[in-house]
NUVEXZA-325811 format. One line per 4 residues: number of its first residue (from 1); their letters; for each residue x, y, z of C-alpha. Coordinates in steps of 0.25 Angstrom, whole numbers, always signed. Layout:
N
NUM) A) X/Y/Z | ...
//
This chain:
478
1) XXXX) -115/-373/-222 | -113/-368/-208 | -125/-357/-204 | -123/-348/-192
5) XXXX) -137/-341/-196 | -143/-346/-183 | -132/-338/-173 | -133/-326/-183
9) XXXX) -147/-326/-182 | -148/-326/-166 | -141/-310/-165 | -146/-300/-173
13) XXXX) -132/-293/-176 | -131/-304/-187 | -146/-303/-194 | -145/-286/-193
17) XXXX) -130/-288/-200 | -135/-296/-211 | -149/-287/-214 | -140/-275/-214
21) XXXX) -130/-282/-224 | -141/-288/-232 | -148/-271/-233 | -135/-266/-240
25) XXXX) -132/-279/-248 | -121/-284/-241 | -117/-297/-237 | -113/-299/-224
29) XXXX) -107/-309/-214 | -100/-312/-201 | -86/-316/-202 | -74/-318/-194
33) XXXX) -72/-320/-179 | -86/-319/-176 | -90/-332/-186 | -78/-339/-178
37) XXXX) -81/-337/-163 | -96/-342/-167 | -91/-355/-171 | -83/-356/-160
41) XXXX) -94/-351/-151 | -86/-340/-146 | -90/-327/-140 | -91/-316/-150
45) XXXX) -95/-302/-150 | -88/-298/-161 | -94/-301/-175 | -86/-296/-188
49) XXXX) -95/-294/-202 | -90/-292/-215 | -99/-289/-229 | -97/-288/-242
53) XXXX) -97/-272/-242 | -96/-261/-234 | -94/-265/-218 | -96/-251/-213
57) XXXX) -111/-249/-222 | -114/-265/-215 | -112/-261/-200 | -120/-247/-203
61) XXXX) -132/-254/-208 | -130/-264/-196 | -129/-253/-187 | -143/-246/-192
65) XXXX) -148/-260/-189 | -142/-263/-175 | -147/-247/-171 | -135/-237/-170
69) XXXX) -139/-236/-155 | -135/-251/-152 | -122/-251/-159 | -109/-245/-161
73) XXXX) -103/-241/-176 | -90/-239/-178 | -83/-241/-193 | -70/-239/-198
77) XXXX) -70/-233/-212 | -56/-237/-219 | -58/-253/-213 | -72/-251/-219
81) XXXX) -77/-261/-206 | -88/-254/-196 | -90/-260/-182 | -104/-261/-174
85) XXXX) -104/-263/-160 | -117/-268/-152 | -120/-271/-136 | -117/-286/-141
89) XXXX) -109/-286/-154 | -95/-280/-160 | -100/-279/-176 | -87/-277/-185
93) XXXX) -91/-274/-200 | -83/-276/-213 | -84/-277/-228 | -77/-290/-233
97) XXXX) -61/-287/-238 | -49/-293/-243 | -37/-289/-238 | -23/-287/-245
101) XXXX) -10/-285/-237 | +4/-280/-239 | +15/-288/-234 | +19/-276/-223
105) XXXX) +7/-273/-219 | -6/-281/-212 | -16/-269/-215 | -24/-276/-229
109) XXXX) -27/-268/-241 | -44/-269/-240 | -53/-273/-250 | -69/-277/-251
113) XXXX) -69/-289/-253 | -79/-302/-252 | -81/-309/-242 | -73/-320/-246
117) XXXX) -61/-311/-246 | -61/-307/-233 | -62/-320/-228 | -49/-324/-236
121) XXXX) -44/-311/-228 | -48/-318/-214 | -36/-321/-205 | -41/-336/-201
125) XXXX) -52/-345/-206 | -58/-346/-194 | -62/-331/-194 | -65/-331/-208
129) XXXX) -80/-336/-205 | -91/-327/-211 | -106/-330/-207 | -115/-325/-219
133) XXXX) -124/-313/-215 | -132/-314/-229 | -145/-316/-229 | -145/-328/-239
137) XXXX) -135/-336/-231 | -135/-331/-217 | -128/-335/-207 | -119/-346/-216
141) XXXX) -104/-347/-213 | -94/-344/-224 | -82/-352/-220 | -72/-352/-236
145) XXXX) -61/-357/-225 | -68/-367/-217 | -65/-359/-205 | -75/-367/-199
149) XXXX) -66/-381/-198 | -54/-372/-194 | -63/-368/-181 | -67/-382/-178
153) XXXX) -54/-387/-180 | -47/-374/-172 | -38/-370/-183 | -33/-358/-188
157) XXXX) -31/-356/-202 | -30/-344/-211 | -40/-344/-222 | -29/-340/-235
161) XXXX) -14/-343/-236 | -9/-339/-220 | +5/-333/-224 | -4/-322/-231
165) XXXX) -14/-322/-219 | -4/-320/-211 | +5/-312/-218 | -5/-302/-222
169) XXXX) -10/-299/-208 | +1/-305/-199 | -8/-304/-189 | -15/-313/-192
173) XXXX) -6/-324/-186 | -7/-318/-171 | -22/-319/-174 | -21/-335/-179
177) XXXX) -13/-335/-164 | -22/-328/-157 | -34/-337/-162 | -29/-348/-160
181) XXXX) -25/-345/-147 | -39/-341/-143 | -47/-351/-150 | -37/-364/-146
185) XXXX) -36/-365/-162 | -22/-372/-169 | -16/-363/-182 | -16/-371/-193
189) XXXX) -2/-375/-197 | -1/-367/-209 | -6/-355/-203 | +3/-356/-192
193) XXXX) +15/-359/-200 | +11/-344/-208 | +12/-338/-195 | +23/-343/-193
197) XXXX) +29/-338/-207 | +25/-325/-207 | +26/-322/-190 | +35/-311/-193
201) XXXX) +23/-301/-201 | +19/-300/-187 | +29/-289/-185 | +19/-280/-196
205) XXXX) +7/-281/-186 | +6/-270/-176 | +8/-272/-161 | -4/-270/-157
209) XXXX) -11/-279/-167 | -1/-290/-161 | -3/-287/-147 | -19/-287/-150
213) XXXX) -18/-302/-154 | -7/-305/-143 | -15/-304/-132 | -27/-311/-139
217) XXXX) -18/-322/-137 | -12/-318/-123 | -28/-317/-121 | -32/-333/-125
221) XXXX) -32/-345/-117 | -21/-352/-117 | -13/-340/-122 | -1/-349/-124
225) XXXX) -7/-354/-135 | -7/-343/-144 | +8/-339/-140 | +12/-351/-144
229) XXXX) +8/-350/-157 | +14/-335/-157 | +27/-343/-153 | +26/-353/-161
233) XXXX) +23/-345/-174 | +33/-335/-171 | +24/-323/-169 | +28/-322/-155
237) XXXX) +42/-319/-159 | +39/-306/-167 | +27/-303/-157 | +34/-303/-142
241) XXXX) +48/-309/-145 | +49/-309/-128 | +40/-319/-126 | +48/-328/-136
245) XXXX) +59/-325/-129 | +56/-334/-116 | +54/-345/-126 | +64/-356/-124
249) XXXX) +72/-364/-114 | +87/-363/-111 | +96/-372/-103 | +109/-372/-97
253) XXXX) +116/-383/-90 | +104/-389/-90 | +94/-379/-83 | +85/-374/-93
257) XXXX) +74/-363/-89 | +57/-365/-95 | +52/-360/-107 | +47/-345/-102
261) XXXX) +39/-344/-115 | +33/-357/-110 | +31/-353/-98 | +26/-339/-101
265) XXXX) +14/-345/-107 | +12/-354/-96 | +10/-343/-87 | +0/-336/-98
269) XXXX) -7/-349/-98 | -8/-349/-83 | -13/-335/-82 | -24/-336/-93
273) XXXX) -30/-346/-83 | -31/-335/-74 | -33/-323/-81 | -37/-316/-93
277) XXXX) -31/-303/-91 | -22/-300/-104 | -12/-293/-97 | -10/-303/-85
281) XXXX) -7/-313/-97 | +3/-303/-101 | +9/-304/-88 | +10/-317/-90
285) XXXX) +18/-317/-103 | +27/-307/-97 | +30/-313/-85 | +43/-320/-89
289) XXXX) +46/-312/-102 | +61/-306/-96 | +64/-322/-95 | +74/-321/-106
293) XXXX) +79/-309/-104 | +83/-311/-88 | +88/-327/-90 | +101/-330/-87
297) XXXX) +108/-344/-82 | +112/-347/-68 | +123/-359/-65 | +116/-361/-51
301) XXXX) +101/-358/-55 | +99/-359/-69 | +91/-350/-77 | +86/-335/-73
305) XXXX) +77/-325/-73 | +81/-316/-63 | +74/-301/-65 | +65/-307/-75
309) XXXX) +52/-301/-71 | +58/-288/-70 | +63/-288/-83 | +49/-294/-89
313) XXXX) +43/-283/-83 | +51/-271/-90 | +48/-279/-102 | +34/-277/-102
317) XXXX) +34/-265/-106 | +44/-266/-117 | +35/-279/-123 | +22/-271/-120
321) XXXX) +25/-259/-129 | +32/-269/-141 | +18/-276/-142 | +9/-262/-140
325) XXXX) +4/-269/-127 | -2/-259/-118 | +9/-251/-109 | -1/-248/-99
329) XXXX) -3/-253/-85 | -7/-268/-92 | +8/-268/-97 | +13/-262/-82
333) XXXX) +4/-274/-76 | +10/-284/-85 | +24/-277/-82 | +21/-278/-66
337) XXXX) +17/-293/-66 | +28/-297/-74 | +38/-289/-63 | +30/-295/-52
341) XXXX) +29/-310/-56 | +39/-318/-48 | +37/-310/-35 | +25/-316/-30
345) XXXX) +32/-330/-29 | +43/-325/-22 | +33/-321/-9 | +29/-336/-8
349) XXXX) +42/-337/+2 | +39/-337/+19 | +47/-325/+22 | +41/-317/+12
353) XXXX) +38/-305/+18 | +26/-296/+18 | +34/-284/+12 | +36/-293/+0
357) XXXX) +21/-298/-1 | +18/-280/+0 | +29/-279/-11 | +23/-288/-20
361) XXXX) +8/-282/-19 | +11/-268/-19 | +19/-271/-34 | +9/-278/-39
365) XXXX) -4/-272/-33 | -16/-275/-40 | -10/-285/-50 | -5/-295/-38
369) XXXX) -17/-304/-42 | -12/-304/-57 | +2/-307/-51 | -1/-319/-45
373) XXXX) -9/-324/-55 | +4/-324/-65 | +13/-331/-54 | +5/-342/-53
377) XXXX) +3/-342/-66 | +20/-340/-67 | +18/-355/-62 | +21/-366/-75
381) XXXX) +29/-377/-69 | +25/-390/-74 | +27/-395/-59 | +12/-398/-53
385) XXXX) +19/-396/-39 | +29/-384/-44 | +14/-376/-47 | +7/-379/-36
389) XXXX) +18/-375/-26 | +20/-362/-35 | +7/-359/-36 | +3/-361/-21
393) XXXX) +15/-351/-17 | +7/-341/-25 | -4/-343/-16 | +4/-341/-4
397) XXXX) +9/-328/-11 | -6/-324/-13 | -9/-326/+1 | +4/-318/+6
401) XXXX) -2/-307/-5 | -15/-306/+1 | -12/-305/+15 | -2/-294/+14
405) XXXX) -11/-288/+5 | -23/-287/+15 | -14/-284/+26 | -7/-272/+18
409) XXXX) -16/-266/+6 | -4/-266/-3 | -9/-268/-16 | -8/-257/-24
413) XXXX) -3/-249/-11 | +2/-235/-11 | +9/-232/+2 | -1/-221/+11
417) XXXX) +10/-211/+11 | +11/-204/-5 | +23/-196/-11 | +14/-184/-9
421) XXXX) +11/-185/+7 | +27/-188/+8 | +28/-174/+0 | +17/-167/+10
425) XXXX) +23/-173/+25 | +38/-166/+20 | +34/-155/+10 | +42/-164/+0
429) XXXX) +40/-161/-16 | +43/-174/-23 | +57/-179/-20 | +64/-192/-19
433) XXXX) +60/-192/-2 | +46/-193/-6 | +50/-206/-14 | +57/-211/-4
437) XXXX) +48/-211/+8 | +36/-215/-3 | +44/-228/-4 | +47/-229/+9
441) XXXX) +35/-228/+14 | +29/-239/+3 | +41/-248/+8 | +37/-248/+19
445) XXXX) +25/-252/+17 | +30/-263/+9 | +39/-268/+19 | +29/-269/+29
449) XXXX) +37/-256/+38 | +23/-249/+39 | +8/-251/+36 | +1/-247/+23
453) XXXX) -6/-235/+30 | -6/-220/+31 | +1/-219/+46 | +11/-230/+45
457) XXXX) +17/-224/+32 | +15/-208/+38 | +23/-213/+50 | +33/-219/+39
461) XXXX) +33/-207/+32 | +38/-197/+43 | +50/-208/+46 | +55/-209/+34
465) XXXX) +53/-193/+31 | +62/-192/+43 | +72/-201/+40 | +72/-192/+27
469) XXXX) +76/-179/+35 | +62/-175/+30 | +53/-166/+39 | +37/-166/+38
473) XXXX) +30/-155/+37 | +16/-161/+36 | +8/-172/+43 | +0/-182/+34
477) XX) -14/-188/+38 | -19/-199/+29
//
């Protein structure tokens, strides 16, 4: 019998647990993800307990013997579960449950149970591992679905019948998606074929719940993995229907165009070898989402894609809201790298001036940096030669971007001259001449006319006021 007494009894969380389950004649014992990350040697700090019996009355008498000042208590009543967190652990408490379900809904009907029956309830066998807490078997693994083999063999596997897993709790299939994505782990193929069968209950899980295991996914190394397997069981299709919607080639008189769902996780690929920022790897996703919409055949070219970045970028906002995805300033990042993306390649030429370099930091201020990481990431042609060529035009672009940027101070510029000094030198309220000196003045800039300063854009200003028929009636000092 596999024993885990000797970890258990290295931290005192587990030994104060037990004594505390043991003075109110309980049993008690570590279960789920915890029990799994341990075998795989990863790092947790998350540790989930379940006993016969009251949770809430376990994690109060583990809170008397952890000391109320080194812990926090919350518990939550109607869920009957209690949670305790320390400077080193997150301690969730439960009493053992089954679960029923009704075929519209993936909230269970709750019921005490033993600890065999919420096992059976446990979405995967690998997270249906309890370590005893008992004093007469401490530290022994109950495994009924020998979880253990299905970790060392990389398998998930749903411990009952996986159409009623996974039609119970529908979300339980993004999760066997998500996990496998993490972990490098295969779905068994029975369980991937109930996914499969019952894809459509996703549409009873809420957004955000969806999201949440979304970008656990977007969030794993190699992401593409796990959107595969959304692809391949037919998830994806209820869940962001756009992405699918690059999938596939087409070709007409011989000229056909890639793959774009292909080549979008390409580009994710590429960028998690860079980056873990979720909302970069969003970008990523997005980049080429319009493909689809903007294609159109050309006798002389081939295939297009004219206005496609413009068009991915109104759709952000539109997808964002769908899947309850922040519609904040991560959702206008992601909108302005999508918007952005094909115009670094297009400074690489000689004659591009100095104006266009100004244009391209002065849009994408402070995010440049993420700019250029998704360009080169853009890059996915199976030519050695074709990459490297690409790939050292975007450094020539980084050098063009850094030259004029310490010459000009552009990045997240605003011109020296504001709407409300235009208003004070003519006694103007707001009006459509303040606007247009204000642009003016930043075109200028832009355009290399003037210096980004104070006296070269004052100077501007009175000419353009003049040209406007517009008389000063105050000087300005910086």
């Amino acid at each position: 019998m596999v024993s885990f007494e000797s970890y258990l009894s290295k931290d005192h969380i587990f030994q104060q647990v037990s004594d505390a389950a043991q003075s109110l004649g309980l049993e008690a014992y570590v279960v789920g993800g915890f029990v799994r990350d341990l075998i795989l040697k990863r790092p947790s700090k998350d540790i989930d307990f379940v006993c016969i019996g009251s949770g809430i009355a376990l994690a109060q008498a583990v809170r008397e013997q952890i000391g109320e000042e080194n812990c926090s208590f919350s518990f939550f009543k109607n869920f009957g579960t209690a949670m305790i967190k320390t400077a080193d652990w997150e301690l969730e408490f439960v009493g053992a449950r089954k679960e029923s379900y009704r075929e519209d809904s993936r909230k269970p009907t709750v019921e005490d149970g033993t600890l065999e029956d919420d096992q059976n309830r446990r979405d995967f066998t690998i997270n249906a591992l309890a370590i005893s807490l008992n004093k007469a078997n401490f530290g022994q693994l109950v495994d009924p679905f020998d979880g253990i083999s299905h970790l060392k063999s990389k398998t998930i596997i749903t411990p009952l019948d996986p159409d009623i897993t996974f039609s119970d709790d529908p979300l339980r299939m993004m999760r066997a998606i998500r996990f496998a994505s993490q972990l490098g782990f295969d779905i068994e193929p029975d369980t991937f074929s109930s996914i499969q069968r019952n894809a459509e209950r996703i549409n009873i899980v809420s957004k955000e719940r969806i999201s949440d295991e979304l970008n656990k996914i977007v969030l794993s190394n190699p992401p593409s993995y796990g959107f595969n397997l959304l692809f391949q069981s037919g998830l994806l299709h209820f869940i962001f229907p756009e992405m699918v919607a690059l999938h596939g080639v087409e070709t007409i008189n011989g000229k056909s165009h890639k793959d774009n769902f292909y080549h979008t996780l390409q580009v994710l690929d590429n960028i998690t070898k860079v980056t873990d920022d979720l909302w970069l790897r969003w970008a990523a996703i997005m980049h080429d989402i319009a493909k689809p919409r903007t294609k159109r055949f050309d006798k002389k070219v081939g295939w297009t894609f004219h206005g496609h970045e413009d068009k991915g970028a109104r759709m952000v906002g539109g997808i964002f809201r769908t899947m309850k995805l922040p519609m904040n300033e991560k959702m206008r990042y992601v909108q302005k790298l999508v918007k952005l993306h094909l115009r670094p390649i297009a400074l690489v030429k000689e004659e591009i001036t100095d104006s266009a370099i100004r244009r391209l930091l002065f849009e994408a201020g402070d995010d440049v940096e993420d700019l250029m990481k998704l360009c080169r990431a853009d890059v996915t042609s199976k030519n050695h030669h074709k990459v490297k060529k690409y790939l050292h035009n975007f450094d020539v672009v980084d050098r063009k971007l850094k030259e004029v940027e310490e010459k000009d101070k552009l990045r997240n510029f605003q011109p020296p001259i504001s709407g409300e000094d235009i208003m004070k030198v003519y006694a103007l309220q707001p009006s459509k001449e303040v606007g247009e000196i204000k642009k003016a003045i930043r075109e200028a800039i832009l355009d290399g006319e003037i210096s980004n300063n104070f006296q070269e854009a004052y100077h501007y200003l009175l000419k353009k006021g003049e040209q406007l028929g517009l008389k000063k009636v105050q000087n300005l000092t910086p």
